[in-house]
C-alpha positions in Angstrom: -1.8 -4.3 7.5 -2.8 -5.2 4.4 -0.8 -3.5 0.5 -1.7 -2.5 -2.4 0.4 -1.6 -5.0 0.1 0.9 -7.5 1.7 -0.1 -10.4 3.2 2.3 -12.8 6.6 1.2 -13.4 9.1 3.4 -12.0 6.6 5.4 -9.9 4.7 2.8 -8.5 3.8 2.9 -4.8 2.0 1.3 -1.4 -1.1 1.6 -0.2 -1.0 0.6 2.9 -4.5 -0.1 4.6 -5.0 -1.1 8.0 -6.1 -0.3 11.9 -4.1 1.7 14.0 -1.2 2.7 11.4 -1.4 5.8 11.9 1.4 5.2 14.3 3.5 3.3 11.6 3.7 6.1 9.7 7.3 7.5 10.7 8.8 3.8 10.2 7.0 3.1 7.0 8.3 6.8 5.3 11.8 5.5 6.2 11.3 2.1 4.6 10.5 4.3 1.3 12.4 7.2 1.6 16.1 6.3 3.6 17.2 9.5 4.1 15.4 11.0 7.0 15.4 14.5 7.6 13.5 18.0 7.3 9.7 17.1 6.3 6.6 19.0 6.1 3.3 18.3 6.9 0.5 19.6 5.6 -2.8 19.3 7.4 -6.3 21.1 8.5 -7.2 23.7 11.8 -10.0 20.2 12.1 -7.5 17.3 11.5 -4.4 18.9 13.0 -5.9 19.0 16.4 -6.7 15.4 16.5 -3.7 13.9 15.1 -1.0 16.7 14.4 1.0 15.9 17.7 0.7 11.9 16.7 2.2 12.4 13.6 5.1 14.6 14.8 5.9 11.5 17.4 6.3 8.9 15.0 8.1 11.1 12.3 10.6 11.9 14.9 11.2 8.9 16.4 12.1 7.8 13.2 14.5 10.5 13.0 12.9 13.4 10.8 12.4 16.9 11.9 8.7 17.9 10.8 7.4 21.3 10.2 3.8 21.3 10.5 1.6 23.8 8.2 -2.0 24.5 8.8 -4.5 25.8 6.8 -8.3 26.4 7.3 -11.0 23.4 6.5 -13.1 23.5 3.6 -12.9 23.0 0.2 -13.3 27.1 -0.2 -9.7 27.0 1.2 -8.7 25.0 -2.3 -7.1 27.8 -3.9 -4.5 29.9 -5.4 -4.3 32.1 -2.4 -3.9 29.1 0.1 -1.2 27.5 -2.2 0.9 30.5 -2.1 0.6 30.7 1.6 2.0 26.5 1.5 4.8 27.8 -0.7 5.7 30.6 1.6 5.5 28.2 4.7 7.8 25.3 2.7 10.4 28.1 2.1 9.7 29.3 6.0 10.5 26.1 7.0 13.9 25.7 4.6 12.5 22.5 2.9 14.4 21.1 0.5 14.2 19.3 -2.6 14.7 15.8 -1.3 12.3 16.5 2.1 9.2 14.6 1.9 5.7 16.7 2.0 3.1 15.0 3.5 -0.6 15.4 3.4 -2.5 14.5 6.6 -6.2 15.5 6.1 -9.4 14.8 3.8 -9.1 15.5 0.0 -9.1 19.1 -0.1 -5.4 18.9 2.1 -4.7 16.1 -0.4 -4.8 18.0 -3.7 -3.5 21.3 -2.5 -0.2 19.6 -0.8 -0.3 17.4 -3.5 0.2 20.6 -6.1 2.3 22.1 -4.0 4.8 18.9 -3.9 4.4 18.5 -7.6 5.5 22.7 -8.5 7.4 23.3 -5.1 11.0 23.3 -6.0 10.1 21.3 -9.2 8.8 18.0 -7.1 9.3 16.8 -3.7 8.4 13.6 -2.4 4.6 13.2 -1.6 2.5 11.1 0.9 -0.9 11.1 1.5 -2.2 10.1 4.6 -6.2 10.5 4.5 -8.0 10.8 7.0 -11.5 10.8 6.0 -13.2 8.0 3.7 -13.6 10.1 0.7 -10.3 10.6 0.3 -9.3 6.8 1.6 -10.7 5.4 -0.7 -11.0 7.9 -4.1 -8.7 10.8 -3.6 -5.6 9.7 -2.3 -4.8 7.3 -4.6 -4.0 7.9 -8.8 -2.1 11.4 -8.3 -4.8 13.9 -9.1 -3.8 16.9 -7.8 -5.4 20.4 -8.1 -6.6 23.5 -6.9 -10.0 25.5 -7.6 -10.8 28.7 -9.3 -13.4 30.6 -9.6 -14.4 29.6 -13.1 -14.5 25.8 -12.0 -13.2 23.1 -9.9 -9.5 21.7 -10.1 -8.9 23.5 -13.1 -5.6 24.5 -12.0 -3.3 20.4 -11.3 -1.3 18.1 -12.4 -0.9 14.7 -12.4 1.7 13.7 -9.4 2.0 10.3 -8.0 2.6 9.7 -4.1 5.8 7.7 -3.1 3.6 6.4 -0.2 -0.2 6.3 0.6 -0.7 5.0 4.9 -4.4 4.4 5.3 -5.7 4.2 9.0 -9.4 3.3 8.9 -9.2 4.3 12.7 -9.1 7.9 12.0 -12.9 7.3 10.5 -14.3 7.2 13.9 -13.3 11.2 14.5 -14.4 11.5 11.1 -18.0 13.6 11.6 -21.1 11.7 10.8 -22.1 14.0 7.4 -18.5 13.5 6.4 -18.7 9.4 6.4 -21.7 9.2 4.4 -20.5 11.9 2.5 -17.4 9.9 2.1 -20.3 6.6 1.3 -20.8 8.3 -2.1 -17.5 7.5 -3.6 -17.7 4.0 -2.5 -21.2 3.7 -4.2 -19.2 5.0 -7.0 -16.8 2.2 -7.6 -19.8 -0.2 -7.4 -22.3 0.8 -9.8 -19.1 1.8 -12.5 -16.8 -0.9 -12.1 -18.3 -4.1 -9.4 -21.2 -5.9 -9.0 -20.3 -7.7 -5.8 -19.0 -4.2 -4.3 -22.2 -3.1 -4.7 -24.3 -5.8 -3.5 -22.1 -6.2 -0.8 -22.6 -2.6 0.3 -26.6 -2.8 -0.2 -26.3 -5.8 2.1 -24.0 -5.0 4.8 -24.6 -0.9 4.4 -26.0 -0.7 8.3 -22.6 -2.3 9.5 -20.6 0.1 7.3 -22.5 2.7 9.0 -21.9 1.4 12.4 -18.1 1.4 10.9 -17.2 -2.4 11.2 -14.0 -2.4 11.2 -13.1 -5.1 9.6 -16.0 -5.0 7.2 -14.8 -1.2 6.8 -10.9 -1.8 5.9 -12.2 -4.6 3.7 -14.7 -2.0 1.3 -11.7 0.7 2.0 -9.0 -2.2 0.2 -11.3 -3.3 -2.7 -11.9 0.6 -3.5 -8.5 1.1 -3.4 -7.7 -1.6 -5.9 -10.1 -1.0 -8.2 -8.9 2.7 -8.6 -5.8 1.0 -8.1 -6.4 -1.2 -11.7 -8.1 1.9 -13.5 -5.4 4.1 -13.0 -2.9 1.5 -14.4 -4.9 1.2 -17.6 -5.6 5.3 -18.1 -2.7 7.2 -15.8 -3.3 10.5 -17.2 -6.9 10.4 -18.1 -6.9 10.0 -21.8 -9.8 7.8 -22.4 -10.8 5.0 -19.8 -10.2 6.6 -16.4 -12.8 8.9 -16.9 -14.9 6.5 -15.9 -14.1 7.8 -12.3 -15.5 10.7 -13.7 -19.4 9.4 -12.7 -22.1 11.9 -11.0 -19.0 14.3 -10.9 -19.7 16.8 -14.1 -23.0 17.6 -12.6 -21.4 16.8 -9.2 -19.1 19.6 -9.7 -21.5 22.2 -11.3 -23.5 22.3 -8.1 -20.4 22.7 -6.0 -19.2 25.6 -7.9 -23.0 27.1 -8.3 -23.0 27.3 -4.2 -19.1 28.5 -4.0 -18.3 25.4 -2.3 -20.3 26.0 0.7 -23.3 24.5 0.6 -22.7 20.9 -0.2 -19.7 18.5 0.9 -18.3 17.2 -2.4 -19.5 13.7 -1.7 -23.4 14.7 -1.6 -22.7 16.9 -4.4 -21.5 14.2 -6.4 -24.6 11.9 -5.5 -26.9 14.1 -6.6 -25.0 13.9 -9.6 -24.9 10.2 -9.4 -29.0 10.0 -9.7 -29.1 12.5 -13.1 -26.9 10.6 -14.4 -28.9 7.5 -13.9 -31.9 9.3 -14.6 -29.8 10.4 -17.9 -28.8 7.2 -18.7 -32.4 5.9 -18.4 -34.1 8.3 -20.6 -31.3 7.9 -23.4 -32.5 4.3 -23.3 -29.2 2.9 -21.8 -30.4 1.7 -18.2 -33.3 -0.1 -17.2 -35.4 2.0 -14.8 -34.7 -1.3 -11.6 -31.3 -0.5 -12.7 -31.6 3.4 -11.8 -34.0 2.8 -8.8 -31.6 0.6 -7.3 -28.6 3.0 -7.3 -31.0 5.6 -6.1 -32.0 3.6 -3.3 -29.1 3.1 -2.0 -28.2 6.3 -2.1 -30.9 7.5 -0.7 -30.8 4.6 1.9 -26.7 5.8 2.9 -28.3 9.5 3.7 -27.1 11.2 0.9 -29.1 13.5 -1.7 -30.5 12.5 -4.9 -32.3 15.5 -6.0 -30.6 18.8 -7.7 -32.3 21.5 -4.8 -34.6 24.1 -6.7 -32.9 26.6 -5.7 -30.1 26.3 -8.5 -30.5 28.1 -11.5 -30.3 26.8 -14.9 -27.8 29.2 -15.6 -25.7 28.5 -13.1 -25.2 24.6 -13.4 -24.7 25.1 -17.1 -22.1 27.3 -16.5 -20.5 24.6 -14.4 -20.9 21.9 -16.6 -19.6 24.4 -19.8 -16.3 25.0 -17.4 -15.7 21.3 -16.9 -12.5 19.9 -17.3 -13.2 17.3 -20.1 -15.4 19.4 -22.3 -13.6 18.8 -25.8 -14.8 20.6 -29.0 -17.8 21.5 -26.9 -19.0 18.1 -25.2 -18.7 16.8 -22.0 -17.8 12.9 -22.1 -20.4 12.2 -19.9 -20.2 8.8 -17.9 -23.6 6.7 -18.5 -24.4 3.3 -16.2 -25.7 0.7 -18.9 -26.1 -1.7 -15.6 -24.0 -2.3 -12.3 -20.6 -2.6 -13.4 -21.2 -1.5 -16.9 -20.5 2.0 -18.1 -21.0 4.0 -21.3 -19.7 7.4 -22.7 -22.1 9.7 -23.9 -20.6 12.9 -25.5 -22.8 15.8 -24.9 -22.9 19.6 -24.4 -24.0 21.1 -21.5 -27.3 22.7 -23.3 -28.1 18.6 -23.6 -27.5 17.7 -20.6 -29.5 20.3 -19.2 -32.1 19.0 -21.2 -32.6 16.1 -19.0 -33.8 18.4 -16.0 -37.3 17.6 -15.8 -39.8 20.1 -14.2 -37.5 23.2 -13.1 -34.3 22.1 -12.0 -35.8 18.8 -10.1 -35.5 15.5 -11.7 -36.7 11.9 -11.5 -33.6 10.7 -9.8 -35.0 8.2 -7.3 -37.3 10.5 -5.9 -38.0 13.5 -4.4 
């Protein structure tokens, strides 16, 4: 098992990243949290089936009592309606203000349990334990936590840092295929913004990552891990430099809302984001076009989208992009790739950023 530590003073916390954990789980929450008792779990009608009863085992032979809630799949299910039905469940299951609330599932199960510890009761202690690679190795880690409404996503969170995060790169092989590659996005993510030699090495070993290595797999899960891991450190509350996280998600998160959710897995969404904004970043003259073709390619290459579907209005993706979190005095700070490694801010408005849609709603991101 390897650790890595979160630093943030008095909240800092493990992530714990190895093969087979999963089973570790009940021991490790006792190393961190002494006092065992009631503790809820949060989780999926998708992951529960799989690994709801494994969980329950090793919380109580470690000598907790869990209460298990389940709510439906699918980021559609991140919402005010599905919170209150958490909080009615916590107060179901007399949970108190000391019980740990743990979040077994993807990122959706992340940030909704995640809310819920931070409002339930005033704060109970959180652990994430993700089981899909999206949320190993983005959204379990940094305490972004959130549900979605109607006008946009995660405009309803705080900021609420885990006690513990138990990573199991096992669970990846349940994990559906779409899912993984889905997951692959993020991963490209931290590359092109923040390492050079994360992405080479995913161009280079990208078809043993896909055959899900292990070792090879727990090794890109760790690195991601730390590099969100050092951002977060610098920029805990997104006030300036942890935005850079923030790349191929403002358009990324305009086509989610435009097809309510349902349409595209955030993941893809957020590649197709990824390739405008290298496209972006190329016509403003920031990028070399090698430098955007490359990032496309791999994309492209993982089995992910590049290209904005035509079927998207105008109207609705600027309406996304208007409703995005980090729009300030009317501009989006929009998160530009000068080369692998290196980003730039670009403060735009959402008319501008539309302007950069070339030929209907397709663009030059890589292909089409």
């Amino acid at each position: 098992m390897e650790i890595v530590t979160v630093n943030l003073g008095s909240r800092s916390y493990p992530v714990c990243i190895g093969r087979g954990i999963l089973a570790d789980l009940g021991t490790l929450l006792r190393e961190q949290h002494a006092t065992a008792g009631r503790v809820a779990v949060v989780t999926d009608s998708v992951v529960g089936k799989i690994y709801k009863e494994r969980v329950v085992a090793t919380l109580t032979a470690a000598g907790f009592a869990p209460w298990v809630i389940e709510i439906p799949a699918g980021e559609e299910h991140k919402n005010l309606a599905w919170l209150a039905f958490l909080y009615d469940k916590l107060i179901e299951g007399r949970i108190e203000r000391r019980s740990p609330l743990i979040a077994l599932g993807g990122g959706v199960i992340g940030d909704i349990t995640g809310f819920a510890a931070a409002t339930f009761q005033r704060g109970l202690p959180f652990v994430q334990v993700p089981t899909t690679l999206l949320a190993q190795v983005d959204a379990s880690v940094g305490g972004k936590t959130a549900i979605n409404h109607s006008a946009g996503k995660n405009l309803i969170g705080a900021f609420y840092q885990p006690r513990l995060v138990v990573i199991d790169v096992e669970t990846l092989t349940t994990l559906p295929r779409r899912e993984f590659l889905a997951g692959m996005a993020e991963v490209i993510k931290y590359g092109v913004i923040l390492s050079p030699d994360l992405f080479a090495l995913v161009e280079e070993q990208l078809s043993a990552l896909l055959h899900l290595t292990p070792a090879l797999l727990a090794a890109v899960v760790k690195t991601c891990c730390q590099l969100k891991a050092l951002v977060v450190e610098e920029d805990e509350t997104e006030g300036d430099y942890r935005a850079i996280l923030n790349f191929g998600h403002t358009v990324g998160h305009a086509i989610e809302r435009a097809t309510e959710y349902k349409l595209f897995l955030h993941g893809e969404a957020v590649a197709m984001g990824m390739a405008f904004a290298m496209h972006l970043s190329q016509q403003r003259g920031l990028c070399s076009a090698t430098t955007k073709e490359r990032v496309c390619r791999l994309l492209k290459t993982a089995g992910l989208p590049v290209v904005i579907p035509q079927t998207l209005t105008r109207e609705s993706l600027l309406l996304g992009i208007e409703a995005d979190k980090k729009v300030a005095a009317g501009k989006v700070k929009f998160v530009c790739i000068e080369e692998i490694g290196r980003t730039r801010f670009e403060h735009l408005t959402a008319q501008e950023v539309m302007g950069y849609l070339r030929g209907g709603i397709r663009h030059a991101g890589g292909g089409h």
